[in-house]
N, CA, C and O atoms as a GROMACS GRO file, in nm:
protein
  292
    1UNK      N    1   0.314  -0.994  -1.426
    1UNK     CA    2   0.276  -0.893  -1.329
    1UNK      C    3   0.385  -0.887  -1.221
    1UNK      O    4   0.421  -0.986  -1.156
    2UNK      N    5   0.424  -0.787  -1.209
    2UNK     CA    6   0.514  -0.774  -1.094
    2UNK      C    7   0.452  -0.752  -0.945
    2UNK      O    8   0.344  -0.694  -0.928
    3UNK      N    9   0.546  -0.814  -0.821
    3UNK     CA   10   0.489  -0.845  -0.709
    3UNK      C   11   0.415  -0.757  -0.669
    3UNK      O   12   0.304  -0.786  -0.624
    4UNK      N   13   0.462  -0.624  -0.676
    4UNK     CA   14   0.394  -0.483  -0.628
    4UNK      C   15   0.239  -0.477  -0.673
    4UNK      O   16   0.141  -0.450  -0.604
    5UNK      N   17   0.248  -0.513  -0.816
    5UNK     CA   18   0.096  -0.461  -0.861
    5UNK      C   19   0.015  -0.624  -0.796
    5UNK      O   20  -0.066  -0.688  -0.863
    6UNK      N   21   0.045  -0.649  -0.708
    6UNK     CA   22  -0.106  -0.755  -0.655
    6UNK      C   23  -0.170  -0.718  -0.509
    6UNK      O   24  -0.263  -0.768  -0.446
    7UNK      N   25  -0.072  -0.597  -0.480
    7UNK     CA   26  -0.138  -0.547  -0.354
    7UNK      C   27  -0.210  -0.419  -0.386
    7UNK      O   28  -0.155  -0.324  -0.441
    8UNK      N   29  -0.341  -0.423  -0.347
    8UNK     CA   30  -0.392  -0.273  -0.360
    8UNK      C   31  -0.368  -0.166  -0.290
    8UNK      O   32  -0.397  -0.200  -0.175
    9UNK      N   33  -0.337  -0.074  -0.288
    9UNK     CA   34  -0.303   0.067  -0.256
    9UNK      C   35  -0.376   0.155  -0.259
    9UNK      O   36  -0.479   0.141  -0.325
   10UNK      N   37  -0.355   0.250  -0.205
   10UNK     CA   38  -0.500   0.411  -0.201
   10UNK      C   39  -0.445   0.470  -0.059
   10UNK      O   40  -0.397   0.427   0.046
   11UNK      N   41  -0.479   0.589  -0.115
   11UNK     CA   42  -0.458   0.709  -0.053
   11UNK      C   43  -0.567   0.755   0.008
   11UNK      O   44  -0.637   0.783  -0.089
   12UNK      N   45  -0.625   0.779   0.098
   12UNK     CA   46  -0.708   0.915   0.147
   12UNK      C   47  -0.648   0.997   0.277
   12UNK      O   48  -0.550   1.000   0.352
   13UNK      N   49  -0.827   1.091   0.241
   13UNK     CA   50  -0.781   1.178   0.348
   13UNK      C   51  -0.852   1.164   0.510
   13UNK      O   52  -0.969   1.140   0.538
   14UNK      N   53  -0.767   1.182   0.575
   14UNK     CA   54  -0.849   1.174   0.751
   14UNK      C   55  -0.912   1.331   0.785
   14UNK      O   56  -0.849   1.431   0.749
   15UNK      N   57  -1.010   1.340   0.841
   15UNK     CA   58  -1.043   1.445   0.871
   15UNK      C   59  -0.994   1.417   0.992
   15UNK      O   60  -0.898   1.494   1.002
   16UNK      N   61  -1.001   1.339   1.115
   16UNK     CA   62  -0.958   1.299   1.222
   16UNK      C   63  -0.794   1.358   1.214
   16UNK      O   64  -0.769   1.456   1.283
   17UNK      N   65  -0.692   1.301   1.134
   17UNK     CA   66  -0.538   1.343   1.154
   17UNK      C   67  -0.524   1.450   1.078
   17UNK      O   68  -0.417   1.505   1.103
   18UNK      N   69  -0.591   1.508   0.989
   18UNK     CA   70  -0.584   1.633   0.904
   18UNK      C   71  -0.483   1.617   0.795
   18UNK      O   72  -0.441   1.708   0.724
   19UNK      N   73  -0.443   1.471   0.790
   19UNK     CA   74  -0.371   1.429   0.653
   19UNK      C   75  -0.418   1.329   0.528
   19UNK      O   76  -0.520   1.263   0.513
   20UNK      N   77  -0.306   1.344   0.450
   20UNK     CA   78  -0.322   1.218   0.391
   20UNK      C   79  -0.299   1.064   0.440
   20UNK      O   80  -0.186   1.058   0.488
   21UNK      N   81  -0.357   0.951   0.446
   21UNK     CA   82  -0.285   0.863   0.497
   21UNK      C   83  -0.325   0.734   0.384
   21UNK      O   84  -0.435   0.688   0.352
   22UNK      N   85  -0.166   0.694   0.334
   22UNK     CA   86  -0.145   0.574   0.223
   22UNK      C   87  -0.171   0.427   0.307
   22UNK      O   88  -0.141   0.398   0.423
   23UNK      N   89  -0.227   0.363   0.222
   23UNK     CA   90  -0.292   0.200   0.266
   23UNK      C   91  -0.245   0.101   0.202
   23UNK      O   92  -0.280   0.083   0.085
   24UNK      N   93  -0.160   0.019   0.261
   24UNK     CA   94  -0.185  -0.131   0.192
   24UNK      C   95  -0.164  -0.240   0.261
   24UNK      O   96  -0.065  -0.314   0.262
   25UNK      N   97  -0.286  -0.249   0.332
   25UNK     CA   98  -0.314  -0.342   0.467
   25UNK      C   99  -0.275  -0.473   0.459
   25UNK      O  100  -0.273  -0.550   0.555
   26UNK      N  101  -0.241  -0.502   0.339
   26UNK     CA  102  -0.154  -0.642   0.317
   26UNK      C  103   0.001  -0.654   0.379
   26UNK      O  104   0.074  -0.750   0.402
   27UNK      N  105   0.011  -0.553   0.388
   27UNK     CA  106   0.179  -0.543   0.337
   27UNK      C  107   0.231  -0.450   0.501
   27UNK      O  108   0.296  -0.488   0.599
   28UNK      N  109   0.181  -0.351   0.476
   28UNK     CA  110   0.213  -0.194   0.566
   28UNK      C  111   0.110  -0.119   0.608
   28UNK      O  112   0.003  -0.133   0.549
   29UNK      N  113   0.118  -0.040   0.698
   29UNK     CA  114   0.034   0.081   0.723
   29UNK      C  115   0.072   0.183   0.808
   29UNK      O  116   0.150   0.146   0.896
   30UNK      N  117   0.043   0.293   0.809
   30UNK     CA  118   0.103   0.449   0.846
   30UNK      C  119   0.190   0.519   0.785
   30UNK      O  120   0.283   0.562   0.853
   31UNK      N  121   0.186   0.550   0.647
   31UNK     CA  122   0.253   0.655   0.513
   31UNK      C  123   0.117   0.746   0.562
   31UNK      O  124   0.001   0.705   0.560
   32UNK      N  125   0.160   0.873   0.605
   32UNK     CA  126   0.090   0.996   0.558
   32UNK      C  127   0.171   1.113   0.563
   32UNK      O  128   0.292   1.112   0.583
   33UNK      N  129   0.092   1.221   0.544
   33UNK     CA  130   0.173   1.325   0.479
   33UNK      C  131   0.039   1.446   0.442
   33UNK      O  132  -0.082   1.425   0.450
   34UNK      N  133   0.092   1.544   0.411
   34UNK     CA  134  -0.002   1.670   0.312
   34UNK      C  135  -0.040   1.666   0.136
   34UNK      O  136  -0.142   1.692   0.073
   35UNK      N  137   0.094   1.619   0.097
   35UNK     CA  138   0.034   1.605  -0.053
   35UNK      C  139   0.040   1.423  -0.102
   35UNK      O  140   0.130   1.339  -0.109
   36UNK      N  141  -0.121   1.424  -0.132
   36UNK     CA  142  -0.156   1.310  -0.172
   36UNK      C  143  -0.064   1.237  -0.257
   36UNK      O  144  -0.036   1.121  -0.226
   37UNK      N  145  -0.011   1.290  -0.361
   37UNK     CA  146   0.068   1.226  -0.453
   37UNK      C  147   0.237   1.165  -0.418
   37UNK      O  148   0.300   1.079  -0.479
   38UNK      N  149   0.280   1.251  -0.289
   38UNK     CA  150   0.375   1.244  -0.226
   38UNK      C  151   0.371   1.114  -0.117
   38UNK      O  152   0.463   1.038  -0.086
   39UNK      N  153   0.241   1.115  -0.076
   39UNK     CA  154   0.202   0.977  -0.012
   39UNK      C  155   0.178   0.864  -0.068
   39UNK      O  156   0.164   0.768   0.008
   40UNK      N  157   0.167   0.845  -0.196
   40UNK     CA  158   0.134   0.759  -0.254
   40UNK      C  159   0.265   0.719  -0.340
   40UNK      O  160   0.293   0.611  -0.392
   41UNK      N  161   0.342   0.854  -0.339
   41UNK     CA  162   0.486   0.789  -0.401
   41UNK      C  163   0.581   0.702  -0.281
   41UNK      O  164   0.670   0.623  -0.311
   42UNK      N  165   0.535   0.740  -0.126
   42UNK     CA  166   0.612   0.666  -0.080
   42UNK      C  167   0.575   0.544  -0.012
   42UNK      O  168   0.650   0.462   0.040
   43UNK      N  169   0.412   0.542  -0.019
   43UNK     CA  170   0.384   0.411   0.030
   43UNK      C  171   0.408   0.309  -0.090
   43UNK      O  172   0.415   0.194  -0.046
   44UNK      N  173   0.424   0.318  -0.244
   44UNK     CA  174   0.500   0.283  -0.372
   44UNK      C  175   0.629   0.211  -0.267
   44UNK      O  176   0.628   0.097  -0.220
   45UNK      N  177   0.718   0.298  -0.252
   45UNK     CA  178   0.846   0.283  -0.262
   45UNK      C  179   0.888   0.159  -0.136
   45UNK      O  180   0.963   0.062  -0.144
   46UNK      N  181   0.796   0.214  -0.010
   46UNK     CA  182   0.763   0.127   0.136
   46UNK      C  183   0.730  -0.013   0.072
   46UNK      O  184   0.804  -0.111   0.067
   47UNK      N  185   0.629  -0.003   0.035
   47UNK     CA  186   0.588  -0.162  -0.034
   47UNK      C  187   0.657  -0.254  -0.094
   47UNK      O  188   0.652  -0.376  -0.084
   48UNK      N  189   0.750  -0.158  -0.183
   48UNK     CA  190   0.861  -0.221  -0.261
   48UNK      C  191   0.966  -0.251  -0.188
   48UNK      O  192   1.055  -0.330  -0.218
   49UNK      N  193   0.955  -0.185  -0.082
   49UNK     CA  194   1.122  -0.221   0.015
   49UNK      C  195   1.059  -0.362   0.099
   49UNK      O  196   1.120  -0.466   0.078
   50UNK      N  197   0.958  -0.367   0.177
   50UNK     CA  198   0.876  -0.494   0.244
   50UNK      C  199   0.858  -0.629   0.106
   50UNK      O  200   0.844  -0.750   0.125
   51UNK      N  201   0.862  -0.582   0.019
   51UNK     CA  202   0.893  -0.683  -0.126
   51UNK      C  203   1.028  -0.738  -0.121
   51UNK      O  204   1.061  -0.856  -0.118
   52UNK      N  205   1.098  -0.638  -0.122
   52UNK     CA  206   1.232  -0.659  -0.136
   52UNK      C  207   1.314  -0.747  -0.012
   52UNK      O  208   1.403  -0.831  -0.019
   53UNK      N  209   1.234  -0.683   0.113
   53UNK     CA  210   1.266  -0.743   0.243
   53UNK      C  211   1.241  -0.950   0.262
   53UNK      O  212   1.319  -1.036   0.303
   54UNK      N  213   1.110  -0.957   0.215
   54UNK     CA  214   1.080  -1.044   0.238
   54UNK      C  215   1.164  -1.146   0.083
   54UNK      O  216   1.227  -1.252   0.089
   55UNK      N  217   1.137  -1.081  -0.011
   55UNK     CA  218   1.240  -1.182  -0.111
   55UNK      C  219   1.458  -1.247  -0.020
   55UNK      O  220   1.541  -1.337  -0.007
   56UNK      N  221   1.424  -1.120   0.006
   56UNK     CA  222   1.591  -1.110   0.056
   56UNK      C  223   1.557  -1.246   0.185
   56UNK      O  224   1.654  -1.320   0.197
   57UNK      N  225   1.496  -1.264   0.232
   57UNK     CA  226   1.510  -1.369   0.329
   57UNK      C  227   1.440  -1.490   0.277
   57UNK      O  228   1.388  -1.565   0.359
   58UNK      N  229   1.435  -1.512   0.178
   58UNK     CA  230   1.320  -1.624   0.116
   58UNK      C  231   1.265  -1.636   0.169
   58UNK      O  232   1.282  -1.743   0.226
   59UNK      N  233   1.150  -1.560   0.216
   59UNK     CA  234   1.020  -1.555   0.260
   59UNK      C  235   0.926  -1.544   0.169
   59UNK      O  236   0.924  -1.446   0.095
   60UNK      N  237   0.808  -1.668   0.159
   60UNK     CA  238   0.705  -1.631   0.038
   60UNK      C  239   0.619  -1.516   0.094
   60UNK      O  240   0.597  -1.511   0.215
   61UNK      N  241   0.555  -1.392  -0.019
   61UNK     CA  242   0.500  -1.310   0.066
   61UNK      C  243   0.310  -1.365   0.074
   61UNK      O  244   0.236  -1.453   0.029
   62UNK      N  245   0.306  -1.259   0.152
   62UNK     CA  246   0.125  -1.320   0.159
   62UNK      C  247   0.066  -1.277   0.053
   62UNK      O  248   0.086  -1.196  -0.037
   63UNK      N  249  -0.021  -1.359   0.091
   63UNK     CA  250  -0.167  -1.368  -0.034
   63UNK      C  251  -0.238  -1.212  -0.022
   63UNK      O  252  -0.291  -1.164   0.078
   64UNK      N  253  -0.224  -1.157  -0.134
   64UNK     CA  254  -0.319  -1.035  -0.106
   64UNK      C  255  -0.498  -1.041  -0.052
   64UNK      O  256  -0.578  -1.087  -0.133
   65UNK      N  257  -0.514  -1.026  -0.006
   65UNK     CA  258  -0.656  -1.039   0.074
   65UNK      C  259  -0.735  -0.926   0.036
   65UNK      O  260  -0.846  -0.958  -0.007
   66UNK      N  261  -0.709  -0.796   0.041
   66UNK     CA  262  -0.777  -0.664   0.030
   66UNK      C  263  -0.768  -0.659  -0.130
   66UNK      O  264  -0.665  -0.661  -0.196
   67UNK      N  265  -0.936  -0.651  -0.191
   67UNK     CA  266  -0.915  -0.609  -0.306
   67UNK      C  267  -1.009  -0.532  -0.345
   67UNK      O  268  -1.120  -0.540  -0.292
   68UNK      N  269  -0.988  -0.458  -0.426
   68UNK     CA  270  -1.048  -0.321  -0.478
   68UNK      C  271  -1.208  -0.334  -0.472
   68UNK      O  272  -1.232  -0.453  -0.491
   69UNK      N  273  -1.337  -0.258  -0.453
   69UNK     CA  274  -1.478  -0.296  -0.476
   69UNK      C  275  -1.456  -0.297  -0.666
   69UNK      O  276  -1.384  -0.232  -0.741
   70UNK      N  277  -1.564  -0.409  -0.686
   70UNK     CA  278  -1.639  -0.424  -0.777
   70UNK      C  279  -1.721  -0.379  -0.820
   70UNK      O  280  -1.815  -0.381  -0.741
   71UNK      N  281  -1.762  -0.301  -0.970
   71UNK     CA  282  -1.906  -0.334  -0.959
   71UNK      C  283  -1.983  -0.441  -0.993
   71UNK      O  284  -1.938  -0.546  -1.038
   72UNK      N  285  -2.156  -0.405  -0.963
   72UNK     CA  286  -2.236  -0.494  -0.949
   72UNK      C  287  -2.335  -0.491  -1.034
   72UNK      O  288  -2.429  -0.415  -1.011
   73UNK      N  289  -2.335  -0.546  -1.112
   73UNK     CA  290  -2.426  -0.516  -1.231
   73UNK      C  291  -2.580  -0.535  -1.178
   73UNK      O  292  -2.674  -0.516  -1.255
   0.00000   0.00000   0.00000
């Protein structure tokens, strides 16, 4: 698994800012924008650079904490 896929990610929308705004409270926060898919390509790319950031200084990164709901049988 590569580093990227252990942080969860998601997109919504604010009715409050009238945008989209991308999440990954592990890592980053404040990617938004108008088209959802455009936000989600660059909070992708953000994540990967804070990946990249923290490898480049041998820094271990954090433990992902935020994870997706479950269901509940």
């Amino acid at each position: 698994m590569k580093p990227i896929d252990r942080y969860h990610k998601w997109v919504q929308w604010s009715e409050e800012d009238e945008v989209y705004i991308g999440h990954c409270p592990d890592l980053i926060t404040g990617i938004h924008g108008d088209d959802p898919i455009a936000v989600y390509e660059q909070l992708c790319e953000t994540v990967q650079d804070v990946i990249d950031h923290y490898e480049s200084e041998g820094k271990p990164l954090p433990d992902p904490r935020t994870k997706p709901m479950q269901e509940v049988a």
